[in-house]
LUMGUVEX-221085 format. One line per 10 residues: for each residue x, y, z of C-alpha. Coordinates in steps of 0.001 Angstrom, whole numbers. Last residue first. Layout:
residues N
X:Y:Z; ... .
end
This chain:
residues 357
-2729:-667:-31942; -300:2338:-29785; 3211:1882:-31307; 1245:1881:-35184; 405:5365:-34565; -3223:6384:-34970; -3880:8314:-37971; -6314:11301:-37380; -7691:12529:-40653; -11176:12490:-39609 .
-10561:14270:-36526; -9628:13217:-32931; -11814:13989:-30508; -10219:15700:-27472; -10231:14026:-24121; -13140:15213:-21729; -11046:17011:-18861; -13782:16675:-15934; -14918:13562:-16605; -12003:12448:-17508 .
-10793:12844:-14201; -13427:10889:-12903; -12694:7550:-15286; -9003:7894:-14744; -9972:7934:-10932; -12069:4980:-10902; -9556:3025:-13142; -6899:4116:-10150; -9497:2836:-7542; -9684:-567:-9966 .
-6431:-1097:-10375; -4991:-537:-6241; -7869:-3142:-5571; -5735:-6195:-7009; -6419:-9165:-5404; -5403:-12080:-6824; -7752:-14277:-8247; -8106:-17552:-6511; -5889:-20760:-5950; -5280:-22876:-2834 .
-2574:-24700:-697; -2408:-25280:2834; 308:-25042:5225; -6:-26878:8962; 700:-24642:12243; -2888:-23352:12982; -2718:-20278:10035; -6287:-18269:9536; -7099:-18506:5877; -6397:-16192:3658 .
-7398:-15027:-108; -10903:-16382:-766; -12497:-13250:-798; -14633:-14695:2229; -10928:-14932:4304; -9563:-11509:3298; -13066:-9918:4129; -12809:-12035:7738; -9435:-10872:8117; -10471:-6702:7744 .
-13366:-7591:10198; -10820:-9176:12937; -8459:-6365:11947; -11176:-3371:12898; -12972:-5464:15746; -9493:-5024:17586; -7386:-7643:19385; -4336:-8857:21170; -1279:-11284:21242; -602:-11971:17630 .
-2372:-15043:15194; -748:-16037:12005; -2974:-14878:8882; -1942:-17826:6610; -1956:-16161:2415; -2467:-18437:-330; -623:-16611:-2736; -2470:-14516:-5296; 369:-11878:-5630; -1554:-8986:-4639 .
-2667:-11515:-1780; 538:-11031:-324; 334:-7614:-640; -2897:-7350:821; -1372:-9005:4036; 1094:-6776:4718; -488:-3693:4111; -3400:-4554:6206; -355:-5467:8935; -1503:-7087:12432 .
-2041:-10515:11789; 1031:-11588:10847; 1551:-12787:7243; 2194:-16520:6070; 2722:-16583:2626; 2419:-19540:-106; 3936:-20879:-3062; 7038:-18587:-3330; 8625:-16641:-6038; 7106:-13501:-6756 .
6841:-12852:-3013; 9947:-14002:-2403; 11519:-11497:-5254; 9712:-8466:-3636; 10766:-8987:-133; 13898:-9918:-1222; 15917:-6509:175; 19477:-6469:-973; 22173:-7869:1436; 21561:-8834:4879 .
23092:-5549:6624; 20770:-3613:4851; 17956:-4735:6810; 15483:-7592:8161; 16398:-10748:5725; 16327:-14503:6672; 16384:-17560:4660; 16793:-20995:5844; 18676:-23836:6734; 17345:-25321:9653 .
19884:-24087:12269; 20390:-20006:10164; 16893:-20015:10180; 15872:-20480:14223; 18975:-17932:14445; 17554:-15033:12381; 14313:-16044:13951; 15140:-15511:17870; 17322:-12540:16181; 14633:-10627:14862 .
12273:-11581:17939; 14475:-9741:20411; 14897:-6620:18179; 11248:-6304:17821; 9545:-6064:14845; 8226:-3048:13550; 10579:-2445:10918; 9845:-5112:9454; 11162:-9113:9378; 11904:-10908:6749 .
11398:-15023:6511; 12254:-16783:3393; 11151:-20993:4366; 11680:-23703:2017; 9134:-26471:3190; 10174:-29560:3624; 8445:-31401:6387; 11487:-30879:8587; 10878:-26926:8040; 7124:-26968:8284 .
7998:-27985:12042; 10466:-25772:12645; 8281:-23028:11247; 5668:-24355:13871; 8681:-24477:16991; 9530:-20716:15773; 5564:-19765:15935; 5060:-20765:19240; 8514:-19103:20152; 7440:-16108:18960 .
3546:-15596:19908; 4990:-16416:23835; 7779:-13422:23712; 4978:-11431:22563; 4597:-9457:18958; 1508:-7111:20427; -1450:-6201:18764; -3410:-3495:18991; -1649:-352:18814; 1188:-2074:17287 .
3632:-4238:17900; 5007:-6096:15442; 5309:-7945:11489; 6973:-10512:10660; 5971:-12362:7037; 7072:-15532:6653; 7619:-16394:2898; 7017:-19879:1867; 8814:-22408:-835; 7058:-26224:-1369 .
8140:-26001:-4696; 9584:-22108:-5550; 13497:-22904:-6185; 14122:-22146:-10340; 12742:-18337:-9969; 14550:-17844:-6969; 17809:-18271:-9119; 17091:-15146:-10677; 17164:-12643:-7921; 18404:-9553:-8864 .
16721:-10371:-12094; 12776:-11120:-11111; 13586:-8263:-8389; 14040:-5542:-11736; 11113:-7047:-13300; 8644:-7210:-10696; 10091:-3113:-9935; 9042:-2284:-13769; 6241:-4125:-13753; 4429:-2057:-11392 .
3897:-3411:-8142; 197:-2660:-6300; -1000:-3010:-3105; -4813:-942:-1989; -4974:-2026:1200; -7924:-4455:2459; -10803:-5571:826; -11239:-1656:-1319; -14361:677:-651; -14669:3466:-2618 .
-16661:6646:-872; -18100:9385:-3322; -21580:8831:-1864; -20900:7300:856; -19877:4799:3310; -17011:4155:6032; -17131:429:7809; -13042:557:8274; -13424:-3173:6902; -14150:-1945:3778 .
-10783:-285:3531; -11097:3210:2762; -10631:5611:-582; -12107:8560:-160; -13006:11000:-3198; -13240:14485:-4471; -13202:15610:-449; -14733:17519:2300; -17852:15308:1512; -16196:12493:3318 .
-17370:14288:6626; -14197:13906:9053; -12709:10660:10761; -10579:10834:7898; -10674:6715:7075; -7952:6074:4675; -6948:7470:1675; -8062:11257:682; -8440:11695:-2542; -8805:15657:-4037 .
-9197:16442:-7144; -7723:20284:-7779; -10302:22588:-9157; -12555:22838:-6410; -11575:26745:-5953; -8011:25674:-5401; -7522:26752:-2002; -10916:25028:-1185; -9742:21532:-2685; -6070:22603:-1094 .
-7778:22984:2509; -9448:19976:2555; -6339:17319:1590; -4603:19816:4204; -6909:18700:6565; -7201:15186:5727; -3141:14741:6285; -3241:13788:9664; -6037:11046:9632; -3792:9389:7060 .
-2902:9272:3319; -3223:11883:844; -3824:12217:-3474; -3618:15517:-4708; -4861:15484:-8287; -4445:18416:-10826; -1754:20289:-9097; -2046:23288:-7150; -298:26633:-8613; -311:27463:-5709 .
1502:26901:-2281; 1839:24388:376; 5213:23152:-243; 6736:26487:2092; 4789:25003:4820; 6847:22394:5033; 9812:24021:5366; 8450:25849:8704; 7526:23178:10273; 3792:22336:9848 .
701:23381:12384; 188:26651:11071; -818:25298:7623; -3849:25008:9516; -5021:27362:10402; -7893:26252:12414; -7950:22894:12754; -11755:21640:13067; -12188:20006:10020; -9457:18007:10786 .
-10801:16593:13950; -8897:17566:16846; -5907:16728:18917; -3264:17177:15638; -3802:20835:16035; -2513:21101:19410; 32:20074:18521; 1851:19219:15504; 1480:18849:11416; 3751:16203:9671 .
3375:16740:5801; 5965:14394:3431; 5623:15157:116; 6287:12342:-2549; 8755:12832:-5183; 7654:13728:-8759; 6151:17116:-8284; 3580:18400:-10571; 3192:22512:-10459; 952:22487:-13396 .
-1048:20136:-15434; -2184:19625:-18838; -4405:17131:-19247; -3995:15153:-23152; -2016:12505:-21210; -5622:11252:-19502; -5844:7975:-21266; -2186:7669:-21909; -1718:7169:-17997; -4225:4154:-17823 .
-2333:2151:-19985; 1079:3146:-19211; 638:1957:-15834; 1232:5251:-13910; -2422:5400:-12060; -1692:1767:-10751; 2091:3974:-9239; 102:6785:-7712; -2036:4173:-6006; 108:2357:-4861 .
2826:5072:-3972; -400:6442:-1773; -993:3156:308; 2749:2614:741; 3149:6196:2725; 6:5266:4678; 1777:2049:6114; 5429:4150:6137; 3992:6981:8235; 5031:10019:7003 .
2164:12020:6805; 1341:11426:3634; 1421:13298:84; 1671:12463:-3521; 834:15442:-5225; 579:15276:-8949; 68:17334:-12186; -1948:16162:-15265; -510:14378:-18851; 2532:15285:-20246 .
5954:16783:-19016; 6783:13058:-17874; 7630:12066:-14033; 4013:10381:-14065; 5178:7578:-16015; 7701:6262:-13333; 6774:7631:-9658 .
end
């Protein structure tokens, strides 16, 4: 979690319910609320209890069935070692991810007598006023008064991890004309990775390939085993890259998206596709099998921010600013925990060191 490792400055829990897409949403924002910048602002905050690795909270039936405000006892529902994390002294700012984790996101702000600030990410299909602050996707059509809206996920790479793929992978840096990352994504609830959404796209990559486009296709963890190696062999005849684990070397993901013109993303990832509009690449939403008013309304606020466009087999090029929401919701919290922990003013005397003009 970088900065927020230090003695100084308030206490953290970073806590999902071990899903990896809600699991990404809260290292974004813990990692935006890092950035040196932001993290001196509210260094004077002295905080208990802070824990540097993420918590991992995966409650059971039947308590999973209902609404979280509904759960009684809850801690009830974790294992055993679990429940052991769920004790005082509470941290500063809990910050959770999920339907699943809303009730525990509740039950530390009344634990704590209000004094922890609680975010919850992610619709929690519960009142937003049992919480500090919830941060949803605009397209999950959530409002009030201490709701933040972000277009799409809230992505964010610190410069740190940019500079650390920048070096692994130098020689990227030199090869990014007419370069695109695929972006593979699966089945899900919604959409489904068919046998017919493959080969359509492999004959269109194909395509872009004789045309000369330098393709870096990974796959996640979502995609099926099938369609990994339909695409692992479509690159290996025209020359191209391909990474889905370990057993291809060190991960790219980062690198390509540094160093490519243009993404195209699968349809059925927010994650996915606000990280390639982190970047500011042009990003091609490539159509799955299925459908759900949810994705089609989190593409349309991609496409009217000027970030996507829906792919049809032929790459486009475009500029606009890239989209960084995982800023502004950790600006929004430096700005509301300051509100409760005024800084200190400085006296006459103060000197400010030269490291921080």
């Amino acid at each position: 979690m970088g900065s927020l490792s230090g003695s100084l400055g308030p206490s953290v829990w970073a806590v999902s319910d071990g899903r990896a897409g809600n699991a990404s949403q809260v290292r974004a924002l813990v990692s935006a609320l890092g950035e040196p910048g932001r993290w001196m602002r509210i260094a004077h905050i002295a905080g208990e209890a802070h824990r540097a690795e993420p918590m991992v909270l995966t409650p059971g039936a039947p308590w999973t069935w209902f609404p979280a405000d509904q759960w009684v006892a809850p801690l009830q529902s974790l294992p055993k070692a679990q429940r052991a994390l769920m004790t005082p002294p509470w941290p500063t700012l809990w910050i959770a991810a999920g339907r699943r984790s809303a009730a525990f996101t509740k039950l530390v702000r009344e634990q704590s007598k209000g004094q922890t600030f609680t975010i919850q990410v992610l619709d929690p299909y519960i009142d937003p006023s049992n919480f500090d602050l919830v941060v949803t996707p605009e397209h999950d059509g959530l409002a009030g008064d201490n709701v933040v809206t972000t277009i799409g996920s809230p992505a964010y790479f610190s410069p740190d991890r940019l500079e650390e793929a920048g070096q692994l992978f130098t020689p990227l840096a030199d090869d990014t004309n007419r370069s695109a990352i695929v972006i593979l994504g699966g089945h899900s609830k919604t959409h489904k990775f068919t046998p017919a959404v493959a080969s359509k796209l492999a004959v269109q990559l194909r395509d872009l390939s004789k045309q000369g486009w330098r393709l870096r296709i990974t796959a996640s963890r979502r995609t099926p085993v099938e369609i990994i190696a339909q695409f692992r062999k479509m690159a290996d005849e025209t020359g191209n890259l391909f990474w889905s684990g370990a057993q291809d070397g060190p991960n790219p993901y980062l690198a390509w998206l540094m160093f490519s013109k243009v993404a195209l993303v699968t349809e059925d990832s927010a994650n996915m596709l606000s990280e390639a509009a982190w970047h500011g690449l042009p990003v091609h939403i490539v159509p799955l099998e299925g459908k759900a008013e949810k994705f089609d309304r989190l593409h349309e606020t991609l496409i009217a921010r000027g970030a996507a466009r829906r792919f049809t087999g032929s790459i486009d090029q475009w500029t606009y600013e890239p989209l960084r929401e995982a800023d502004r919701v950790a600006d929004l919290i430096v700005e509301k925990l300051l509100e409760r922990h005024p800084a200190p003013a400085f006296g006459s005397g103060f000197v400010m060191p030269s490291w921080m003009d």
